[in-house]
N, CA, C and O atoms as a GROMACS GRO file, in nm:
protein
  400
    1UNK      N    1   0.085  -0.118   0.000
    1UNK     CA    2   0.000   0.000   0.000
    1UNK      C    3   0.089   0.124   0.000
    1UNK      O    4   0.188   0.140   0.071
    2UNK      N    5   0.043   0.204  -0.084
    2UNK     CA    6   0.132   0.340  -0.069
    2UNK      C    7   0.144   0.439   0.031
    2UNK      O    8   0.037   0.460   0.087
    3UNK      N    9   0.216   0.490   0.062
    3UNK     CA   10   0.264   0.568   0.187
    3UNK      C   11   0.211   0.725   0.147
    3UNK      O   12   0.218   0.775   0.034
    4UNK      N   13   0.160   0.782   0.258
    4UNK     CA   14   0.033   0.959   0.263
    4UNK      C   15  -0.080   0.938   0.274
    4UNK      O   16  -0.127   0.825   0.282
    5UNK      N   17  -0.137   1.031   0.277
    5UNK     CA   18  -0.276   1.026   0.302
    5UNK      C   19  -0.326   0.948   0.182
    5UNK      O   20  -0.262   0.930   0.078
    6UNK      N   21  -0.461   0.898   0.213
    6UNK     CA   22  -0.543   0.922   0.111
    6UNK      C   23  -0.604   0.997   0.058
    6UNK      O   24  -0.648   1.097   0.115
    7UNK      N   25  -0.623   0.972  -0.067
    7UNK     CA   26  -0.725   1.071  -0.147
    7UNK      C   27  -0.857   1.084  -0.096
    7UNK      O   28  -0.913   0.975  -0.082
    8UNK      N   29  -0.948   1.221  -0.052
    8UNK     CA   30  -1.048   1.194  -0.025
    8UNK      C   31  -1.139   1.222  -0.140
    8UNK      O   32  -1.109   1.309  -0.222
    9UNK      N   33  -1.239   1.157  -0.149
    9UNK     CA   34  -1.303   1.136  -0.265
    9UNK      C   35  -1.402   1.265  -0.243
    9UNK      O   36  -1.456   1.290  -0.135
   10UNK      N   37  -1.414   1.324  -0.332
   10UNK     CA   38  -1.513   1.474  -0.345
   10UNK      C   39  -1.669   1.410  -0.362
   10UNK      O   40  -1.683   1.306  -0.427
   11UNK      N   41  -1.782   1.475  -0.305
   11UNK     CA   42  -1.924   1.468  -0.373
   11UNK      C   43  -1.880   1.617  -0.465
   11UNK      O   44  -1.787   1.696  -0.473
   12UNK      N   45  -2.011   1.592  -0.523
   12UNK     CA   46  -2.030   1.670  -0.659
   12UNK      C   47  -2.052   1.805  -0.579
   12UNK      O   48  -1.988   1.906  -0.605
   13UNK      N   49  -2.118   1.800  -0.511
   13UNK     CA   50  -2.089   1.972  -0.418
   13UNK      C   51  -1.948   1.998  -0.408
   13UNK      O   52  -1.906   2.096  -0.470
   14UNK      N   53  -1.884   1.942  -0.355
   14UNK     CA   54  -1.782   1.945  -0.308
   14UNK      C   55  -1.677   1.980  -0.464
   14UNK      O   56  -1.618   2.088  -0.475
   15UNK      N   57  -1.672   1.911  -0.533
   15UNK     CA   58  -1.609   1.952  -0.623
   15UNK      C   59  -1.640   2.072  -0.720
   15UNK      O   60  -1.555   2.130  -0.787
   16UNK      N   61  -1.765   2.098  -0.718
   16UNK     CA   62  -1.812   2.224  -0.754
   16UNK      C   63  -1.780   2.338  -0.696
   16UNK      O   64  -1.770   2.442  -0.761
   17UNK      N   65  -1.753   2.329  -0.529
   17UNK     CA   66  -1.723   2.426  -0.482
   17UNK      C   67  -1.577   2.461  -0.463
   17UNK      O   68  -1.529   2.571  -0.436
   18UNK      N   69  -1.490   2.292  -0.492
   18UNK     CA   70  -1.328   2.322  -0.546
   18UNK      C   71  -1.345   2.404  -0.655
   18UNK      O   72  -1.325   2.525  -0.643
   19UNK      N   73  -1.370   2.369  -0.732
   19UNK     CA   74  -1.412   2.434  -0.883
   19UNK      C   75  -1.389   2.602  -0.865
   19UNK      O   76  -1.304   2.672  -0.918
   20UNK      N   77  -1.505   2.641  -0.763
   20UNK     CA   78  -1.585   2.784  -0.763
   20UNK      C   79  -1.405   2.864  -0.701
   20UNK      O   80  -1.336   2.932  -0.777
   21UNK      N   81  -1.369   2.837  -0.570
   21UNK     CA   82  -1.237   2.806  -0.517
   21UNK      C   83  -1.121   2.874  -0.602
   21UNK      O   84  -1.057   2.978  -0.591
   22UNK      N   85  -1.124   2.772  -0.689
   22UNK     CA   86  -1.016   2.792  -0.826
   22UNK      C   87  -1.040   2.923  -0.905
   22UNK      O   88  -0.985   3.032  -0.924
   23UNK      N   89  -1.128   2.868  -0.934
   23UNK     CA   90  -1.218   3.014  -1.046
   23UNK      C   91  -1.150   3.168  -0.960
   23UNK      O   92  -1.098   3.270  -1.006
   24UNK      N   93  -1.179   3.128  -0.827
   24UNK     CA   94  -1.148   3.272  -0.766
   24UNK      C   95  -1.045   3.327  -0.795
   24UNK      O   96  -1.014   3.416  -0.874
   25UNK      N   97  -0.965   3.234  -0.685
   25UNK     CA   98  -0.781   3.199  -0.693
   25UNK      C   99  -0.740   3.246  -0.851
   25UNK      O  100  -0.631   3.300  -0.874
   26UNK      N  101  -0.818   3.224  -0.934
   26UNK     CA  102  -0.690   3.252  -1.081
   26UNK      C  103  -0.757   3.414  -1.137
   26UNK      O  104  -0.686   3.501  -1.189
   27UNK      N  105  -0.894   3.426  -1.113
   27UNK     CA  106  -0.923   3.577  -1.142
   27UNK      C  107  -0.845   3.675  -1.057
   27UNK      O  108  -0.802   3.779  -1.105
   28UNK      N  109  -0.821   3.632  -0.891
   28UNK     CA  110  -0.742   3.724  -0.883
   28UNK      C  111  -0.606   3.693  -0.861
   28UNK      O  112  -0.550   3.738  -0.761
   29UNK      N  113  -0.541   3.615  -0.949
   29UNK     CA  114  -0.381   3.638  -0.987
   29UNK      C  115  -0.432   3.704  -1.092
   29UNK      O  116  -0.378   3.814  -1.079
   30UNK      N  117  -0.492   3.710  -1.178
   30UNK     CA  118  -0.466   3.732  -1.327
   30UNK      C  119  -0.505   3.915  -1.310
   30UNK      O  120  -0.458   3.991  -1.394
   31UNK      N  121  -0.596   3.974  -1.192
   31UNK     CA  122  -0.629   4.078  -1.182
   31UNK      C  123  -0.470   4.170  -1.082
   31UNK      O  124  -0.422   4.283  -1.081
   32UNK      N  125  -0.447   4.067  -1.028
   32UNK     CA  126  -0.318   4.151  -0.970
   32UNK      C  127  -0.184   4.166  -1.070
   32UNK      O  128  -0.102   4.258  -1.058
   33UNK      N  129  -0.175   4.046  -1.182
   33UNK     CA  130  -0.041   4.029  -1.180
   33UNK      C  131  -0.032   4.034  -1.385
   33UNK      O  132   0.071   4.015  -1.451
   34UNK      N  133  -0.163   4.063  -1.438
   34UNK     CA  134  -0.186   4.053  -1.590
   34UNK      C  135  -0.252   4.184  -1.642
   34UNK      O  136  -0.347   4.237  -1.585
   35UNK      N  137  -0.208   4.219  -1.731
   35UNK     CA  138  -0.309   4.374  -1.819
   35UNK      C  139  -0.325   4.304  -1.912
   35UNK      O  140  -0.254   4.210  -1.950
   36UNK      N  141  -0.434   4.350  -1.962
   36UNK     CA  142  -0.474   4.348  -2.105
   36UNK      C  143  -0.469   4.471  -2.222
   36UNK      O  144  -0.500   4.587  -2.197
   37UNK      N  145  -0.425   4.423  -2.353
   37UNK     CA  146  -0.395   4.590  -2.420
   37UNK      C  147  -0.495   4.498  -2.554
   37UNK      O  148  -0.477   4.403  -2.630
   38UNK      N  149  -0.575   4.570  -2.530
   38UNK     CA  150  -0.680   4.562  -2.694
   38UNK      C  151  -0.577   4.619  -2.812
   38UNK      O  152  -0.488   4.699  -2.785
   39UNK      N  153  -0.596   4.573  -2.935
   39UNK     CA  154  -0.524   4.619  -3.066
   39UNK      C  155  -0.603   4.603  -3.172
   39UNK      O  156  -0.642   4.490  -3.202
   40UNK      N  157  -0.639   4.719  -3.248
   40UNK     CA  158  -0.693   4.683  -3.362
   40UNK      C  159  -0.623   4.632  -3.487
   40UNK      O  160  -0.501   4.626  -3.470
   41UNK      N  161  -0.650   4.606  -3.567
   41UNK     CA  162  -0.603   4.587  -3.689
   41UNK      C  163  -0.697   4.588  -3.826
   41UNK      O  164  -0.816   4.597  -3.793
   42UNK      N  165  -0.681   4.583  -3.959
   42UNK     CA  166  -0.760   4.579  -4.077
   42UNK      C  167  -0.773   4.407  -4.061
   42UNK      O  168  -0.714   4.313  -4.008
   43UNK      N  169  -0.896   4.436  -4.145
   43UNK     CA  170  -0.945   4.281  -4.174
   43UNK      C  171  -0.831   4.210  -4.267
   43UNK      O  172  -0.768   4.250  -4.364
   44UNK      N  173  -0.833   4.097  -4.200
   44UNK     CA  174  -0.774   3.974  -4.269
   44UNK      C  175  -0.608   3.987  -4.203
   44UNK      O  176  -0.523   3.910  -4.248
   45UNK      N  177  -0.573   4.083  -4.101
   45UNK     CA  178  -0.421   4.102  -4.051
   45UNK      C  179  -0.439   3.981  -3.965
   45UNK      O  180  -0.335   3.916  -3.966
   46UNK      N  181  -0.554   3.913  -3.872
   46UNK     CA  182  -0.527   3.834  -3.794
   46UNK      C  183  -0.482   3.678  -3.861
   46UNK      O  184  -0.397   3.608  -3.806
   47UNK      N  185  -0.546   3.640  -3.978
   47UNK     CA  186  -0.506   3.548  -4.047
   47UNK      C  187  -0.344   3.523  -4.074
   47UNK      O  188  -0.279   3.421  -4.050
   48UNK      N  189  -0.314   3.609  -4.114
   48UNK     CA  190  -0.188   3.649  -4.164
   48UNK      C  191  -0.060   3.643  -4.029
   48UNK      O  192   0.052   3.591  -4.027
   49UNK      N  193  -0.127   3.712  -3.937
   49UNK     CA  194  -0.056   3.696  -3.800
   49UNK      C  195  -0.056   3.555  -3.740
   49UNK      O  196   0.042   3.503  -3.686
   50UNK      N  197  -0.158   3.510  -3.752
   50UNK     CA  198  -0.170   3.344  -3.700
   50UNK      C  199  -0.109   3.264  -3.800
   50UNK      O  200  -0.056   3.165  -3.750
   51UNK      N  201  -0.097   3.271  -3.917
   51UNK     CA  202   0.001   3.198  -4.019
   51UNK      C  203   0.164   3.214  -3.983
   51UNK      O  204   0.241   3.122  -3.955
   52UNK      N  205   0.190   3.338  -3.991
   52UNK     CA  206   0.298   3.355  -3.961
   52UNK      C  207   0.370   3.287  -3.791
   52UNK      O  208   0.472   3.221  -3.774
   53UNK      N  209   0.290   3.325  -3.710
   53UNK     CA  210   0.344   3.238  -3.568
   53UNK      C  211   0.293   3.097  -3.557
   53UNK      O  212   0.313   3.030  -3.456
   54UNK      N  213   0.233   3.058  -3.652
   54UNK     CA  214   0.204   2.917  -3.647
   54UNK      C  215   0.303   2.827  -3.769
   54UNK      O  216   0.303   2.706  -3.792
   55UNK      N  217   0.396   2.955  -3.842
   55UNK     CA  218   0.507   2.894  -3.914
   55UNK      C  219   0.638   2.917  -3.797
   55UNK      O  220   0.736   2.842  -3.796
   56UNK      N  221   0.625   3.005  -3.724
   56UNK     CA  222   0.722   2.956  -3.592
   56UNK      C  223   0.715   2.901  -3.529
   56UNK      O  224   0.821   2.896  -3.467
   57UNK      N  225   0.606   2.808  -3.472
   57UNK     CA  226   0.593   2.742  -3.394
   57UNK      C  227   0.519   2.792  -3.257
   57UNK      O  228   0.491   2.724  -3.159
   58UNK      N  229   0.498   2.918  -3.278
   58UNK     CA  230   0.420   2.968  -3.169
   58UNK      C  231   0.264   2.997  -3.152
   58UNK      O  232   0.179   2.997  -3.242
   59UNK      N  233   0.243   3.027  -2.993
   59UNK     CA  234   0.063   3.074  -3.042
   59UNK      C  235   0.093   3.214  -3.107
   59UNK      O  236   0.203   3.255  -3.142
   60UNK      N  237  -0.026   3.277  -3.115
   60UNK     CA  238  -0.052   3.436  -3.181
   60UNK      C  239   0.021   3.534  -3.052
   60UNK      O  240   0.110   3.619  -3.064
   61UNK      N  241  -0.049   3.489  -2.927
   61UNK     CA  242   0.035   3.586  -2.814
   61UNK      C  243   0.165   3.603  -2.796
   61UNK      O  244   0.229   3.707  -2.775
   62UNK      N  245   0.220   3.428  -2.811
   62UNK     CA  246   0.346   3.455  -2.756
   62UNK      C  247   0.445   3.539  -2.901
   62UNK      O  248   0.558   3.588  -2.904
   63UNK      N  249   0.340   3.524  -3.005
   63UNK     CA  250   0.478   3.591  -3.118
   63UNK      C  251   0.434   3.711  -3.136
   63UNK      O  252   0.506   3.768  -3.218
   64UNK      N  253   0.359   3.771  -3.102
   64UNK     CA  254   0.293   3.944  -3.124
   64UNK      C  255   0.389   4.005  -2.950
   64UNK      O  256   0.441   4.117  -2.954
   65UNK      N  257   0.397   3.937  -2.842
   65UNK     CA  258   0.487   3.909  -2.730
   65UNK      C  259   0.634   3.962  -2.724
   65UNK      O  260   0.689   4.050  -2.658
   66UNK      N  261   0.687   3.846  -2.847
   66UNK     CA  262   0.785   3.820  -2.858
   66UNK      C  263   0.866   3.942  -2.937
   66UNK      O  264   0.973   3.993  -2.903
   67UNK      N  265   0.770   3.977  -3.073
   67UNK     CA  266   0.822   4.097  -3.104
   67UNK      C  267   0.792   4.283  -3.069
   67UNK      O  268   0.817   4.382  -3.137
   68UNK      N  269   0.724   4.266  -2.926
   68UNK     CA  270   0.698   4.385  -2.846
   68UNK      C  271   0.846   4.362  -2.802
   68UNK      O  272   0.928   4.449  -2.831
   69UNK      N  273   0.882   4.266  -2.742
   69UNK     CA  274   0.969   4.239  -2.646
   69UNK      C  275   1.133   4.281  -2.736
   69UNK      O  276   1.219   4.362  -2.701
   70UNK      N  277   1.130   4.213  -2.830
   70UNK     CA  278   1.286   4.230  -2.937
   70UNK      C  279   1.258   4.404  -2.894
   70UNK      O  280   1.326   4.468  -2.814
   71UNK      N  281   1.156   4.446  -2.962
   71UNK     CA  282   1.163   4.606  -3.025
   71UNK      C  283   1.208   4.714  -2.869
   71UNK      O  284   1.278   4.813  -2.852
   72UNK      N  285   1.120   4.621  -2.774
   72UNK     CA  286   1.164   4.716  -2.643
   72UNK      C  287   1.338   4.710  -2.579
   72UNK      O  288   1.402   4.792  -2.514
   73UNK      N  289   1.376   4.566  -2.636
   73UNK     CA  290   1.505   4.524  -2.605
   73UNK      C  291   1.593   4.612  -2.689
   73UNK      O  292   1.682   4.669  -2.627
   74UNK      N  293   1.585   4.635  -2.813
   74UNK     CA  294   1.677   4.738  -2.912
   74UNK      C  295   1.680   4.894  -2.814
   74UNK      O  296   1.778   4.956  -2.772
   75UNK      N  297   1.534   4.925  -2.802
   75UNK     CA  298   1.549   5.037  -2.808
   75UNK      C  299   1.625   5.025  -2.611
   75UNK      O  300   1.643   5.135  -2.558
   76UNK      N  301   1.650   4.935  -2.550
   76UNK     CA  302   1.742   4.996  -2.412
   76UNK      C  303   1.617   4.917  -2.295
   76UNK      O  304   1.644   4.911  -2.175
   77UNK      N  305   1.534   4.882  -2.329
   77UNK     CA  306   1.414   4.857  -2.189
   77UNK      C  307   1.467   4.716  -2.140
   77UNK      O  308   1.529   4.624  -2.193
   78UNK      N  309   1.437   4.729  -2.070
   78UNK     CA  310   1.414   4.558  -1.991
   78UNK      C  311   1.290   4.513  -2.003
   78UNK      O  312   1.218   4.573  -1.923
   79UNK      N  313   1.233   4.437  -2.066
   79UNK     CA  314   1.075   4.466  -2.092
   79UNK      C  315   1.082   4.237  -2.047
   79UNK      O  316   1.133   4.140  -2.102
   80UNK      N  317   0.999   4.262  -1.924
   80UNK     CA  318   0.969   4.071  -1.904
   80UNK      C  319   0.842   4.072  -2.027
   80UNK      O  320   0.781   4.167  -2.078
   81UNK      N  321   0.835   3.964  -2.042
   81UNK     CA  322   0.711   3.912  -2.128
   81UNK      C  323   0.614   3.802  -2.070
   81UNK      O  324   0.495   3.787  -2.098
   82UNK      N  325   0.718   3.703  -1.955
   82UNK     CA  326   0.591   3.610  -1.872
   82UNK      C  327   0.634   3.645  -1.708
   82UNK      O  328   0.725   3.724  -1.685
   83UNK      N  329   0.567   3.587  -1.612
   83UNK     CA  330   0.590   3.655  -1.535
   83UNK      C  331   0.723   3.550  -1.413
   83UNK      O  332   0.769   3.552  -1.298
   84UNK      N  333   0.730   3.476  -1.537
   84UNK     CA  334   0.895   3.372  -1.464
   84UNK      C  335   1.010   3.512  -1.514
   84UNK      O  336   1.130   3.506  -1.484
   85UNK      N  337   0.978   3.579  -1.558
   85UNK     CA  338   1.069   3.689  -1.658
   85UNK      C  339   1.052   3.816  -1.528
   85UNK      O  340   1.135   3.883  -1.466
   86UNK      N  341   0.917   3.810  -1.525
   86UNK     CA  342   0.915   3.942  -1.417
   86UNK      C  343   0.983   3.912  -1.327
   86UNK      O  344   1.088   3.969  -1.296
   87UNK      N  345   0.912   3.772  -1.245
   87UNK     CA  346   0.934   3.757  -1.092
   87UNK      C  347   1.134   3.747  -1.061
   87UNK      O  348   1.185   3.784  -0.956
   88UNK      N  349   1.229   3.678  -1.201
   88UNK     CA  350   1.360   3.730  -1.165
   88UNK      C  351   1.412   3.852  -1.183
   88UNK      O  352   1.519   3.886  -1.134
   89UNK      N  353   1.334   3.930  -1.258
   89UNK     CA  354   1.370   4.077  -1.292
   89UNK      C  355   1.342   4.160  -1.124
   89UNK      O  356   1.425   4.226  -1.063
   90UNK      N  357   1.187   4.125  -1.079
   90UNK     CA  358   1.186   4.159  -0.921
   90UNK      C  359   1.322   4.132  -0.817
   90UNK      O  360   1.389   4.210  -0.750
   91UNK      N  361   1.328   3.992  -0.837
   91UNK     CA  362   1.436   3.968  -0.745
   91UNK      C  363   1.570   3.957  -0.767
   91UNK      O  364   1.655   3.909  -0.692
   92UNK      N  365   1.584   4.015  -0.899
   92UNK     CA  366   1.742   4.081  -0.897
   92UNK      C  367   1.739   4.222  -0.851
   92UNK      O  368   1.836   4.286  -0.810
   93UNK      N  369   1.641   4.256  -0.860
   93UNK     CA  370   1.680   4.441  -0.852
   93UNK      C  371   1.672   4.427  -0.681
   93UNK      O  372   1.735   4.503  -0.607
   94UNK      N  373   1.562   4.288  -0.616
   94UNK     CA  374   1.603   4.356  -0.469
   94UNK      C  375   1.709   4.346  -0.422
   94UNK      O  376   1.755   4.424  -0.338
   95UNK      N  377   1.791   4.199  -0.489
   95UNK     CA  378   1.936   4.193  -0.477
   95UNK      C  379   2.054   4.263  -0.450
   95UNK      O  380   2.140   4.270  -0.362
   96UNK      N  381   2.007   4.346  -0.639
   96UNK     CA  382   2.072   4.488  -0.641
   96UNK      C  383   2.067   4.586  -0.572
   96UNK      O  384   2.168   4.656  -0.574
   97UNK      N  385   1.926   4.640  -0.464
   97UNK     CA  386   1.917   4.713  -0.368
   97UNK      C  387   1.978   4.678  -0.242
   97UNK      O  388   2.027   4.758  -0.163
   98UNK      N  389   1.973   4.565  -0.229
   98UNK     CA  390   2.022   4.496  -0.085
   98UNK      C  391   2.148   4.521  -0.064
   98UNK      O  392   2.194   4.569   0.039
   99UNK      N  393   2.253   4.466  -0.231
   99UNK     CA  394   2.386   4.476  -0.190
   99UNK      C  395   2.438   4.623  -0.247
   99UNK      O  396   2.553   4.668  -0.250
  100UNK      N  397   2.347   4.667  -0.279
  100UNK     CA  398   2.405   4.835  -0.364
  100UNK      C  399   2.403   4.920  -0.217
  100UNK      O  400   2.434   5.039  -0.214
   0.00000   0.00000   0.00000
C-alpha cells in the first residue's frame, strides 16, 4: 500500500465548490499580476498573423509578445514578457538594492 494520506473522494458539491475556489484563486492572480492591451487591426491582418506564428511554432500571443519584447530590447528597456521573466527581474533588482 502506498505511503500519505489518502485521497479523499469529493461529492459533486464538493467539487463544484473546489471548482468555484479555483475560479477565484486565478481571477485574482490574473487581476493583480496581468493587463490586457486591446489592438486593432484591418481585416484579414489576424489570419496572416496566426500563419505567420504558427510557421514559428508559436501561439498568436506569444509571437505578437515576442516581437513587443525584441523592439523594447533594441530600443534599451528591460521589458519581461511572462511573469517567470518578471518575478527574476523583481528579485534581482532587490538583490541589487540589498547589496548596492
Amino acid at each position: 500500500m502506498p505511503r500519505g494520506r489518502k485521497k479523499k473522494i469529493l461529492t459533486p458539491a464538493e467539487q463544484e465548490d473546489a471548482k468555484k475556489r479555483t475560479r477565484k484563486a486565478v481571477e485574482k492572480y490574473k487581476k493583480q499580476n496581468i493587463e490586457k492591451i486591446n489592438v486593432n487591426f484591418v481585416r484579414g491582418s489576424r489570419e496572416l498573423i496566426q500563419k505567420r506564428s504558427e510557421e514559428l511554432g508559436v501561439c498568436l500571443s506569444a509571437y505578437i509578445k515576442g516581437l513587443i519584447k525584441e523592439d523594447m530590447e533594441k530600443a534599451g528597456y528591460d521589458f519581461p514578457v511572462n511573469m517567470e521573466e518578471l518575478h527574476e527581474k523583481e528579485e534581482k533588482e532587490r538583490k541589487d538594492k540589498k547589496d548596492g
